[in-house]
C-alpha positions as CSV (number, residue, x, y, z in Angstrom):
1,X,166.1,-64.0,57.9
2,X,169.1,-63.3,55.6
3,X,167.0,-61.8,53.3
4,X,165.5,-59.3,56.0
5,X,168.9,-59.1,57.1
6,X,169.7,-57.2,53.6
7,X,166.8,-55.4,52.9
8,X,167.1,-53.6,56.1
9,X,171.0,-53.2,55.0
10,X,170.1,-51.6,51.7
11,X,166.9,-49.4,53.7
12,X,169.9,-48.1,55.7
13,X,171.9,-47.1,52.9
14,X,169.1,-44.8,51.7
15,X,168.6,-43.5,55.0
16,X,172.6,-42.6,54.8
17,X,171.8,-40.9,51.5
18,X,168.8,-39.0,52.6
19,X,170.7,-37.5,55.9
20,X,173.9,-36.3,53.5
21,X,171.3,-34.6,51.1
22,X,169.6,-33.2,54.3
23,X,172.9,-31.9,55.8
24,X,173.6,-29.8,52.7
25,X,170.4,-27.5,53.1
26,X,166.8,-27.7,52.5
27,X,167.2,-27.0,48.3
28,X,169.6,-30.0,48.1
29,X,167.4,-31.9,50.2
30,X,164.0,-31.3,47.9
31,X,166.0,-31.8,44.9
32,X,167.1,-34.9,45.7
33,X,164.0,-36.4,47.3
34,X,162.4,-35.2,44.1
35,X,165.1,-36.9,42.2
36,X,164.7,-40.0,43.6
37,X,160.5,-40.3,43.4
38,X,161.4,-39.7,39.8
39,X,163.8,-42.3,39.1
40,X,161.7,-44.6,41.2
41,X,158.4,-44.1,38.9
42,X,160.5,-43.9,35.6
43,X,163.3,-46.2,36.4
44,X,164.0,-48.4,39.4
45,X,159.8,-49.9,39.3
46,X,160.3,-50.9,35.7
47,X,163.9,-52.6,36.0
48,X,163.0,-54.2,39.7
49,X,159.9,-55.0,37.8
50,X,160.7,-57.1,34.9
51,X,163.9,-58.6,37.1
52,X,160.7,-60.3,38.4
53,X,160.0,-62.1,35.6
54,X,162.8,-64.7,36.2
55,X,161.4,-65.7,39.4
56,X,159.6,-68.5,38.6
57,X,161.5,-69.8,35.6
58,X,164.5,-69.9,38.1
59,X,162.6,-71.3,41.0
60,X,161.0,-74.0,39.0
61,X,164.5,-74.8,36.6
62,X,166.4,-75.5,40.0
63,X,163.4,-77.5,41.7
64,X,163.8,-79.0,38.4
65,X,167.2,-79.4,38.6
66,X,167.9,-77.7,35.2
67,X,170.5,-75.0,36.5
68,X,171.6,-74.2,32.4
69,X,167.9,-72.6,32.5
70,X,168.7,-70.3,35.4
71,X,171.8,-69.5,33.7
72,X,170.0,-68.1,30.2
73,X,167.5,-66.5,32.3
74,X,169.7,-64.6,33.6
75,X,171.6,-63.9,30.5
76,X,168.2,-63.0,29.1
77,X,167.2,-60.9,31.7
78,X,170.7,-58.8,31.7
79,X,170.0,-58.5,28.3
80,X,166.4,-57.5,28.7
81,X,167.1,-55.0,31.8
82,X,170.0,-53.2,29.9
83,X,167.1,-52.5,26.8
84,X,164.7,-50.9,28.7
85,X,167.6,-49.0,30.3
86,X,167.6,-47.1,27.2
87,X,164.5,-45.5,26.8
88,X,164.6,-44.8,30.3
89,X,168.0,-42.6,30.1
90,X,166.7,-41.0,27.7
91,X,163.8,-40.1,29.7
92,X,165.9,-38.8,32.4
93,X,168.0,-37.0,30.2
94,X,164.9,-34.7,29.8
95,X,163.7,-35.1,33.2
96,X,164.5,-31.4,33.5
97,X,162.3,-29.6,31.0
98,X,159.6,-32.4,32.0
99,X,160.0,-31.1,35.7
100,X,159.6,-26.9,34.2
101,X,157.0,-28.3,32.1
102,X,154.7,-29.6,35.3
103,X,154.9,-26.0,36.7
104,X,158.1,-27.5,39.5
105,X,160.3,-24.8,40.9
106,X,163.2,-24.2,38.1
107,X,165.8,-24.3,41.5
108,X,164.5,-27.4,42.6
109,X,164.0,-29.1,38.8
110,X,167.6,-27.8,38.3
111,X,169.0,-29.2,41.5
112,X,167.1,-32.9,40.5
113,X,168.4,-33.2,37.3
114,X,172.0,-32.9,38.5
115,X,171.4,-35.3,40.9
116,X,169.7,-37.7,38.1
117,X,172.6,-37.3,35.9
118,X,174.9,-38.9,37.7
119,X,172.5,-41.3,38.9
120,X,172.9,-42.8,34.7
121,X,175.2,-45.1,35.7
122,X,172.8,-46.6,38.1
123,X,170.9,-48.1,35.5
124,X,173.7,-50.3,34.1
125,X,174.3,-51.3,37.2
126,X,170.8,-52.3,38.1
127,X,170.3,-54.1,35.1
128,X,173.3,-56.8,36.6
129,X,172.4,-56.6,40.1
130,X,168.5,-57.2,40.5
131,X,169.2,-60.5,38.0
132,X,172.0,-61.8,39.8
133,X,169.9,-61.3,43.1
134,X,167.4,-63.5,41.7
135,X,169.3,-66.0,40.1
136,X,170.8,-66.3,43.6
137,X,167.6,-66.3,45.5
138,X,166.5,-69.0,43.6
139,X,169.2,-71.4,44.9
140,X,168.3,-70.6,47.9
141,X,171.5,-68.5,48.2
142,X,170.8,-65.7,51.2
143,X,173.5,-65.5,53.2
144,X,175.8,-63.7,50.7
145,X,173.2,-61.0,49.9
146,X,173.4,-60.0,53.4
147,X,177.3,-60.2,53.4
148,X,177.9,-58.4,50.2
149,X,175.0,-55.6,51.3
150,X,176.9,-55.1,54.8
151,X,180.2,-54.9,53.5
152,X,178.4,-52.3,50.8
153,X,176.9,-50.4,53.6
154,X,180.0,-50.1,55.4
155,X,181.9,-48.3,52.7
156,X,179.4,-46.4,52.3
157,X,179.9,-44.1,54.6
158,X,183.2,-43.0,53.7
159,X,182.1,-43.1,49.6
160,X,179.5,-40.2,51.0
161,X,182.3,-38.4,52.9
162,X,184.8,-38.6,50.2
163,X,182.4,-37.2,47.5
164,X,181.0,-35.3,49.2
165,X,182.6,-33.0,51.6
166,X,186.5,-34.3,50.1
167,X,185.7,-33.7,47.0
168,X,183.3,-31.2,47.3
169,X,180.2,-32.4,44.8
170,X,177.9,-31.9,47.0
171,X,174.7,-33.9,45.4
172,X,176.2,-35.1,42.8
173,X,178.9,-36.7,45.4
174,X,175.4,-38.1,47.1
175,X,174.2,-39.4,43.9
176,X,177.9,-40.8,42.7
177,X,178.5,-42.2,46.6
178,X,174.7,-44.5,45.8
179,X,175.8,-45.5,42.4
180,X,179.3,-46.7,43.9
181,X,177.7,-48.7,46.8
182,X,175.4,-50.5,44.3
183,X,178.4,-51.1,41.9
184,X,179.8,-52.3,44.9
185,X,177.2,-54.4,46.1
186,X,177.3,-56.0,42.5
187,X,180.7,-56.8,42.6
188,X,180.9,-58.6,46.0
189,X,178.0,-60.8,44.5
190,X,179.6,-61.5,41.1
191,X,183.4,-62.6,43.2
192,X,181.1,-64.9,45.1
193,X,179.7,-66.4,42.2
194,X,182.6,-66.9,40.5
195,X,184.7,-68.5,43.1
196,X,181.9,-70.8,44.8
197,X,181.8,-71.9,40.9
198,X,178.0,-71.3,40.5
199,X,178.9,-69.1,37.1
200,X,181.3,-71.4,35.2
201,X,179.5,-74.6,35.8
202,X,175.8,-74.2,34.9
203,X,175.7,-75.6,31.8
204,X,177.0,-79.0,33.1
205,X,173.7,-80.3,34.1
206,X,170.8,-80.5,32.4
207,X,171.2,-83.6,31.7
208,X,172.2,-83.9,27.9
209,X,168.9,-82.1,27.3
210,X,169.9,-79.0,25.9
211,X,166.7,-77.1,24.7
212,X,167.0,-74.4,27.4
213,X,170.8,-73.7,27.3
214,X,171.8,-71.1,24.0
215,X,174.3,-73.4,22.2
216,X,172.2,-76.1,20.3
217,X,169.0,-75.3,21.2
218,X,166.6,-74.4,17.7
219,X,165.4,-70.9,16.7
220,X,162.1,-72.4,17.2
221,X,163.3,-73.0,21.0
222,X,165.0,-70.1,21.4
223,X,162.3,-67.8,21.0
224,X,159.5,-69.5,22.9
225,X,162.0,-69.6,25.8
226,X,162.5,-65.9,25.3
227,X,158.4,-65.1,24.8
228,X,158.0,-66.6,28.1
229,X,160.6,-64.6,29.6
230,X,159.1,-61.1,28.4
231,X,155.7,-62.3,28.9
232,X,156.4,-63.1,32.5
233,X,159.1,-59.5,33.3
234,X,155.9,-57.6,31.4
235,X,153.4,-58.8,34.2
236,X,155.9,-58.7,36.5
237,X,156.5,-55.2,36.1
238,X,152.9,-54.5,35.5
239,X,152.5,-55.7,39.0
240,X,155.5,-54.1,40.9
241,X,154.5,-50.8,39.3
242,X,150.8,-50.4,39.5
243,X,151.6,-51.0,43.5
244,X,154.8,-48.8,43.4
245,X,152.8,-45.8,41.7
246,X,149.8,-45.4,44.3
247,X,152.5,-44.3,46.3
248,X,154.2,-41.7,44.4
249,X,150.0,-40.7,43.4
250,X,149.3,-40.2,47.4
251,X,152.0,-37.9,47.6
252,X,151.3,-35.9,44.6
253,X,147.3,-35.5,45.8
254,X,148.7,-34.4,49.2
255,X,149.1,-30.9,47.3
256,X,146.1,-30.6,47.1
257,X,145.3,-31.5,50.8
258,X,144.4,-28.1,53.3
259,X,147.7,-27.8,54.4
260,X,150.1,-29.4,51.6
261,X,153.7,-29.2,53.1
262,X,152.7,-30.3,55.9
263,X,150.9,-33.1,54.3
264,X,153.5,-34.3,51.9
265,X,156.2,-33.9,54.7
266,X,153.8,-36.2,57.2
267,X,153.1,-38.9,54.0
268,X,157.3,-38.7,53.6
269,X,157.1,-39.8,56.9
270,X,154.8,-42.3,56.7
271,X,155.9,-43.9,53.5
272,X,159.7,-43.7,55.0
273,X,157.8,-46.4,58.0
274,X,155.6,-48.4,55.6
275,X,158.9,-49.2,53.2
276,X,160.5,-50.4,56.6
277,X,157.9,-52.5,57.7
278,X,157.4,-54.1,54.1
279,X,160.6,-55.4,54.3
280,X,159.6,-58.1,56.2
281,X,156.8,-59.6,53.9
282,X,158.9,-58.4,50.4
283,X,161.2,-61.3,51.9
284,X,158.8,-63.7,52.7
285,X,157.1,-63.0,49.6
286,X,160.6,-63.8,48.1
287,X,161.2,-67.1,49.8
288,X,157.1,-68.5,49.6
289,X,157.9,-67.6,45.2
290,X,161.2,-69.6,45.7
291,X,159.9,-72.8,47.8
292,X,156.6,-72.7,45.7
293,X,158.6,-72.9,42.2
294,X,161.0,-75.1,43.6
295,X,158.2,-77.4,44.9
296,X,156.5,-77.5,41.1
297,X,159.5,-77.7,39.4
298,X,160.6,-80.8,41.5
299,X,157.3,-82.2,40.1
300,X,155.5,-81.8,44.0
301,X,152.6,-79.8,43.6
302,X,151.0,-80.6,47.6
303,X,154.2,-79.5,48.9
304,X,154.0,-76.4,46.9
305,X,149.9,-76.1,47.9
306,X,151.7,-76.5,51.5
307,X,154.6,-74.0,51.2
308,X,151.5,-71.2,50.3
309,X,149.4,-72.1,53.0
310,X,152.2,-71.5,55.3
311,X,153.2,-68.6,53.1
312,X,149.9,-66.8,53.7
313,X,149.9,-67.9,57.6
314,X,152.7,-66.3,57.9
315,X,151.9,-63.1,56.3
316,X,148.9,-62.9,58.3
317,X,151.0,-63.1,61.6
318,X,153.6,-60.3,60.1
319,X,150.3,-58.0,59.9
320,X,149.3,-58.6,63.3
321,X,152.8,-57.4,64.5
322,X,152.8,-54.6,61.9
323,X,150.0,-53.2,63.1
324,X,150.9,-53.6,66.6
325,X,154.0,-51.9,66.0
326,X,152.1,-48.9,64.3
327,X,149.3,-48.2,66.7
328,X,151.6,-48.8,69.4
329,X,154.4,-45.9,68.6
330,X,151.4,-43.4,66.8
331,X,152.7,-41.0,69.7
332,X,156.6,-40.9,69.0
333,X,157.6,-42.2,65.8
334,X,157.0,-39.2,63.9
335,X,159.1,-37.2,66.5
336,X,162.2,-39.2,65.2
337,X,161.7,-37.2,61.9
338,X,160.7,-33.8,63.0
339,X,159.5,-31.6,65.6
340,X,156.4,-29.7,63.9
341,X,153.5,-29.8,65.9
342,X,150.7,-29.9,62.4
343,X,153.3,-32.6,60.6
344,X,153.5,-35.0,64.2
345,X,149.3,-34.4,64.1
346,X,148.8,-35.3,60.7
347,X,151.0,-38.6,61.1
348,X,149.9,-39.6,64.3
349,X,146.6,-39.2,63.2
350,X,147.3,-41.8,60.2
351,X,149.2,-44.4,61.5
352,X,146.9,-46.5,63.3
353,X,145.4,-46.5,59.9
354,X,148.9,-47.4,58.5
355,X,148.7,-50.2,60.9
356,X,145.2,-51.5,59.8
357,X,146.7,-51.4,56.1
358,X,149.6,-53.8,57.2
359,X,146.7,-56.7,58.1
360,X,145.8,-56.6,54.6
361,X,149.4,-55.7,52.6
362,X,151.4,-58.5,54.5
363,X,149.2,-61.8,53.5
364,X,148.9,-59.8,50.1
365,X,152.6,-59.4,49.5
366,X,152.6,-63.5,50.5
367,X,150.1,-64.1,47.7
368,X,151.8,-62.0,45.4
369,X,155.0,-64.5,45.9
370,X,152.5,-67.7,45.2
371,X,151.2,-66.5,42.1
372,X,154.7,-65.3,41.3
373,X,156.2,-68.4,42.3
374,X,154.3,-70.2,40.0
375,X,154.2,-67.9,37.1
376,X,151.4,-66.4,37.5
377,X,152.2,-62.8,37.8
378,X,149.4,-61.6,35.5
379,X,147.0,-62.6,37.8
380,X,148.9,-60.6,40.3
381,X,148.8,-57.7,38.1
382,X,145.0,-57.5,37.4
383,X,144.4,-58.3,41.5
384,X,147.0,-54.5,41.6
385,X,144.9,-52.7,39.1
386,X,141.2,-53.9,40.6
387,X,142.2,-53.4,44.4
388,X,144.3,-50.3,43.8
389,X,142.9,-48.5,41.4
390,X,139.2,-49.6,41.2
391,X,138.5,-49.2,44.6
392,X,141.5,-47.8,46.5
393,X,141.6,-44.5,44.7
394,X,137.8,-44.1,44.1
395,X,137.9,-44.5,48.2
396,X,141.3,-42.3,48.9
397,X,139.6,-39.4,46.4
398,X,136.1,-39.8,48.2
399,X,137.3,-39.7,51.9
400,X,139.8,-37.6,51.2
401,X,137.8,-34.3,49.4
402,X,134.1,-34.9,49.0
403,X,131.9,-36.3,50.3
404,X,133.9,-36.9,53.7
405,X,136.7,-34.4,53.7
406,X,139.0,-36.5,56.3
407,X,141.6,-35.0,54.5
408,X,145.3,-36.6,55.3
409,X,143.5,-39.8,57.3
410,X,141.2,-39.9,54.2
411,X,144.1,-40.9,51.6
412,X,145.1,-43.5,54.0
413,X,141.4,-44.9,54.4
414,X,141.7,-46.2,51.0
415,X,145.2,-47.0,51.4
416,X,143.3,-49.6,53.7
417,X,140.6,-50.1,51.3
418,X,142.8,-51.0,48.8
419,X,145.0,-53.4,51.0
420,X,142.3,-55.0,52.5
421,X,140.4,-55.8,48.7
422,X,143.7,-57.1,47.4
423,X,144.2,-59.5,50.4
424,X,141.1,-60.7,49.9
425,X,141.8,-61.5,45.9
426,X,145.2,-62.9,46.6
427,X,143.8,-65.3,49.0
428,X,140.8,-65.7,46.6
429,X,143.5,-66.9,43.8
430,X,145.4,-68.9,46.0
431,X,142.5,-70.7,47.2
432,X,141.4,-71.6,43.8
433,X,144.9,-72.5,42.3
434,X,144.8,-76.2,40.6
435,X,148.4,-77.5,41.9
436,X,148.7,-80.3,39.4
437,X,148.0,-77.8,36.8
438,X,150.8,-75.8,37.8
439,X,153.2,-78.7,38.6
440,X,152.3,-79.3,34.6
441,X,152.6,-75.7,33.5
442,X,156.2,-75.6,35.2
443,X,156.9,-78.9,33.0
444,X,156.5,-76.7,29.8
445,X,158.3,-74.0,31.4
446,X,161.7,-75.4,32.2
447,X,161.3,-78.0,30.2
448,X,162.0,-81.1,32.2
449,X,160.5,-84.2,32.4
450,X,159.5,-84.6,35.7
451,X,157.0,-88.0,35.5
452,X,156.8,-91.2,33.5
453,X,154.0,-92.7,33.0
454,X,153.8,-96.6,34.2
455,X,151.7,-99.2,34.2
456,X,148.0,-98.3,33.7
457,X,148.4,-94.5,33.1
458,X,149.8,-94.1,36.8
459,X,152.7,-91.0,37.3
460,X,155.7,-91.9,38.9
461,X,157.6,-88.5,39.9
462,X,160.9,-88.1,39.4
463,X,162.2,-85.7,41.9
464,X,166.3,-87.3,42.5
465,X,167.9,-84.9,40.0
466,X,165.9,-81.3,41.5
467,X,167.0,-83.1,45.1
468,X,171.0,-83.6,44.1
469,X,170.4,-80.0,42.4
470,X,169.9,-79.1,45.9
471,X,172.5,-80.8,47.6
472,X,174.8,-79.4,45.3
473,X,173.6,-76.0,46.4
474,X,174.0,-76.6,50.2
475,X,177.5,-77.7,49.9
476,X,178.0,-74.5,49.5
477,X,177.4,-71.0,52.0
478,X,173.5,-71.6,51.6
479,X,169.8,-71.2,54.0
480,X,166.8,-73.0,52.8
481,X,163.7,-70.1,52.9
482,X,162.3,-69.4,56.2
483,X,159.5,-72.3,54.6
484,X,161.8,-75.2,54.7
């Protein structure tokens, strides 16, 4: 729940950011939103992406209970995040004559890239935050995610007001105000690191083993340790950005569509309700990848086979109220947004269908944390690319234009398609998942020892030191994952 807590938070802070672009006129307003869908492909996918990647090696390390491993992950992944920073900047440095070059409106291209320029800083910022998150995640450390978002969030406000309308910016005050509540947000998490001590004393246990810490470990060491990293934040990413894209590709076909304002204004809409609702399994996709690497690292691979059962369980029940949800407010949701009559028909028309998708995305986003959780994120990745783009945009492209014409319902039919086919695989790889394999493959991956062998070949598991780990952890301001 403290996770939910914060992602709502942080959904609320782009809301904030959306009305202040909306209140300074409609070429602000397209600028921005156009600003943002290209930072998102080119920029915030990528970094939230290969952030990923330390998910299981932190999940399994503290199960473990090799914290120096969580602590050069995220060194690593700092490291990693600020790299492909680079590229990207440069990338938005030319996002303007990129925009012209697509055949966009020189106002609106010209009103983006100010906004995207002062969104730079952003980067750097990222490249701290979404680590640290992680690392903290995977001590089961919630409840100060949702602090630091809230008391984020609740400056805010005033940051937007100040730069904005004080200060007169005007977007760039927008842009500035988002960068400063992330900055923010970082710094509130890094104070609370430092002072509960979880920074300056995570090289302290790992038990006179040293291979995973920097200092002492071989060159050998050192680079397998970072292959596995970069292999993992690569699929990671892959798999973050193959679903983030279909997005931003259903609102670009939408200008095609019969009527395309009206049809990229009603998929705003929509997409503005499906990032709410996803929220909720995003976080308990998060806390099935932290109990599942926890439960293999500790050496435990039926708990972890149990913490995915109830994992995917659960996801099925958040679809069921998704849906619900959906179908139940198809006749005034939209009219929180807007009041044009063709944009509230084309999105009532779809959400039922947006409903339907949820059955499918929720006990997918579940399965996405298993296989994450136990580093298998490539498998995630290729599950994306078939359900998604083998038979999702076929279906969306089909329905959509010829041979059905359904038009605006059409791109959300394989929306469903694709949801529904990804499920399925997710569940598929779950089902097949060897568990002792893992438990080994999370052995190699931190590291630890986590059996002896006795007697006639028999495995004793030694799970003491990822259990102390833990109750190390909870002495602190800690929640165990809505699994425990």
């Amino acid at each position: 729940m403290p996770m939910v807590g914060a992602g709502l938070l942080m959904y609320m802070r782009s809301l904030v950011s959306m009305l202040f672009l909306g209140r300074l006129g409609r070429l602000p307003l397209a600028g921005g939103s156009l600003a943002l869908g290209f930072a998102n492909i080119t920029g915030y996918s990528v970094l939230s992406g290969l952030a990923a990647g330390m998910d299981p090696v932190c999940g399994q390390a503290f199960g473990a209970g090799r914290t120096s491993v969580l602590a050069a992950a995220l060194r690593r992944t700092v490291v990693l995040l600020l790299a492909a920073s680079v590229p990207i900047a440069a990338l938005w440095l030319a996002m303007h004559r990129v925009l012209v070059a697509a055949g966009q409106d020189p106002d609106i291209a010209a009103c983006a890239y100010e906004f995207i320029l002062c969104s730079l800083p952003d980067l750097a910022v990222q490249s701290f935050l979404h680590p640290l998150r992680v690392y903290l995640r995977a001590q089961s450390i919630t409840l100060p995610l949702t602090y630091a978002a809230a008391a984020a969030l609740a400056l805010h406000v005033p940051v937007n007001v100040l730069l904005v309308h004080g200060l007169g910016l005007g977007i760039r005050g927008v842009a500035l105000a988002a960068v400063w509540t992330n900055l923010n947000f970082l710094l509130f998490l890094v104070a609370y690191a430092y002072f509960s001590g979880l920074i300056r004393g995570d090289d302290d246990d790992d038990g006179g083993n040293g291979k995973a810490g920097e200092e002492g470990a071989t060159t050998t060491t050192t680079t397998m340790e970072w292959g596995w990293l970069v292999k993992l934040s690569v699929h990671s990413c892959m798999s973050v950005c193959l679903e983030w894209w279909w997005y931003e590709i259903m609102v670009l076909l939408c200008g095609v569509l019969a009527d395309p304002k009206a049809a990229v204004a009603a998929m705003g809409i929509l997409i503005q309700t499906t990032s709410l609702l996803y929220i909720f399994p995003h976080s308990l996709s998060c806390a099935v990848s932290t109990r599942v690497g926890h439960e293999l690292g500790a050496g435990r691979p039926e708990r972890a086979r149990l913490a995915a059962r109830v994992g995917l369980a659960c996801g099925a029940a958040l679809g069921v109220v998704a849906c619900a949800f959906a179908a139940s407010l198809r006749g005034v949701w939209a009219r929180m947004f807007t009041a044009d009559a063709t944009i509230l028909r084309l999105a009532s028309s779809a959400l039922p269908i947006l409903g339907a998708a949820e059955l499918g995305n929720c006990p997918q986003t579940a399965g996405c944390g298993v296989l994450r959780g136990s580093a298998r994120p490539g498998r995630a990745a290729r599950i994306n690319v078939s359900a998604f783009y083998g038979v999702g945009m076929p279906a969306a492209l089909a329905l959509a234009f010829w041979p059905a014409r359904l038009d605006f319902r059409g791109m959300w039919a394989g929306m469903l398609a694709a949801q529904l086919v990804c499920a399925a695989l997710m569940l598929l790889a779950v089902r097949r998942t060897d568990w002792d394999e893992q438990a080994a493959r999370a052995r190699e991956l931190t590291g630890a020892v986590a059996g002896v062998v006795v007697g006639d070949g028999d495995v004793v598991v030694k799970g003491d030191h990822a259990d102390a780990a833990k109750v190390k952890a909870d002495s602190g301001l800690l929640v165990v994952t809505v699994l425990s």
